[in-house]
DOTOR-181487 format. One record per residue (C-alpha): residue in one letter; x, y, z. Coordinates in steps of 0.5 Angstrom, whole numbers, padded with zeros to 4 digits, always signed. Example, Ala and Ser with C-alpha at 12.3 -4.5 7.8 and 13.67 -1.06 7.14 Angstrom:
<atoms>
A+0025-0009+0016
S+0027-0002+0014
</atoms>
This chain:
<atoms>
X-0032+0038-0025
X-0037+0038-0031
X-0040+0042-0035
X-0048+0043-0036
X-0050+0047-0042
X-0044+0050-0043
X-0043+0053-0035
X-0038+0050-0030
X-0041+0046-0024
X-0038+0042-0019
X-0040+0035-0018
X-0040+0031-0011
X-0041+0024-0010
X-0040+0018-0007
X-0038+0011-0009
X-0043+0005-0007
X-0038+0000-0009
X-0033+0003-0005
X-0034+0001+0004
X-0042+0001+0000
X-0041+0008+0001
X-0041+0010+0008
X-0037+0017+0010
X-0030+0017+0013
X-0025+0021+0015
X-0022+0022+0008
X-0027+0023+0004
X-0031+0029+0009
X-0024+0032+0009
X-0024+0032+0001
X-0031+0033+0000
X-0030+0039+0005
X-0025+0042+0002
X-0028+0042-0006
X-0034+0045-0004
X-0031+0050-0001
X-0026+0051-0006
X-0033+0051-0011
X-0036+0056-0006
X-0030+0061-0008
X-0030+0062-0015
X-0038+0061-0015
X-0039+0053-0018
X-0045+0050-0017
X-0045+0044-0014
X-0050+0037-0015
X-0048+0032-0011
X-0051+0026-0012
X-0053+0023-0005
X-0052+0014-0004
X-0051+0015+0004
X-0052+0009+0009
X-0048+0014+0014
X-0042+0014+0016
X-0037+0009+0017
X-0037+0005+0024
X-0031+0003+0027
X-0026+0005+0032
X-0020+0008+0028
X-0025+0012+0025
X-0027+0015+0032
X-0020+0016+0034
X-0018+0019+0027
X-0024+0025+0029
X-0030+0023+0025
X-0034+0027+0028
X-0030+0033+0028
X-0029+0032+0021
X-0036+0030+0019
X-0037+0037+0022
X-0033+0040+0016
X-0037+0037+0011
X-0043+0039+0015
X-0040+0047+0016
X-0038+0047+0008
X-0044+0045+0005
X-0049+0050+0011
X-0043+0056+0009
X-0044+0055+0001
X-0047+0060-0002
X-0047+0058-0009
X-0053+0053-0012
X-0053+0047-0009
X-0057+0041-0012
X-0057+0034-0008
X-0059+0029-0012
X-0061+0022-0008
X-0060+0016-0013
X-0061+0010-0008
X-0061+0012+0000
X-0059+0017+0004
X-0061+0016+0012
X-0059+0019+0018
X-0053+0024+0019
X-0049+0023+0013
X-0056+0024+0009
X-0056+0031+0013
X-0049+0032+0011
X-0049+0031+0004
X-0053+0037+0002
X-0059+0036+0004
X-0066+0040+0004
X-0064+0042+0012
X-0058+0045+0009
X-0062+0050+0005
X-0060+0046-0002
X-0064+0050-0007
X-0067+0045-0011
X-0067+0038-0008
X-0068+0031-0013
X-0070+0024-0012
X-0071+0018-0016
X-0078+0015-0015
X-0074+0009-0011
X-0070+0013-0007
X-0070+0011+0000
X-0070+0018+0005
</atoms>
């Protein structure tokens, strides 16, 4: 949560430090469920957007990664509050679709000049 120009917004992001930012299990299912918890009381999201994909491997599979990824997918698509993505570095494949992006109806969609879509 922050504030921009004195109204409440929620910010989502992921850490290029941490798996080098790659989507698993736990961080879909806490990101769905704070956006959908901003949904519910009309929070605007920004998501700042530094996504390979998600994370490979086979405890990720057995753990139901697709299942979910898909929440993260539901949240973001069934959101009715404003949604601004922002791409800092890289966003590719599935996990670029998941965050928040243009294909999602994100109502204004940022990217710096370096950024790789």
């Amino acid at each position: 949560m922050a504030r921009m120009d004195g109204r409440t917004v929620g910010i989502v992001g992921n850490q290029p430090k941490e798996l080098a930012g790659c989507l698993d299990i736990d961080a879909s299912a806490k990101a769905a469920r704070f956006i959908r918890f901003c949904d519910a009381f009309s929070i605007p999201l920004v998501t700042f957007v530094d996504v390979p994909g998600y994370l490979p491997g086979r405890e990720q599979e057995h753990g139901g990664i697709i299942r979910h990824g898909s929440k993260l997918l539901y949240a973001y698509a069934e959101a009715t509050t404003p949604k601004i993505p922002i791409i800092t570095r890289k966003a590719y494949g599935g996990a670029y679709v998941v965050m928040s992006s243009q294909h999602l109806r994100g109502d204004y969609n940022y990217a710096w000049p370096n950024a790789e879509v």
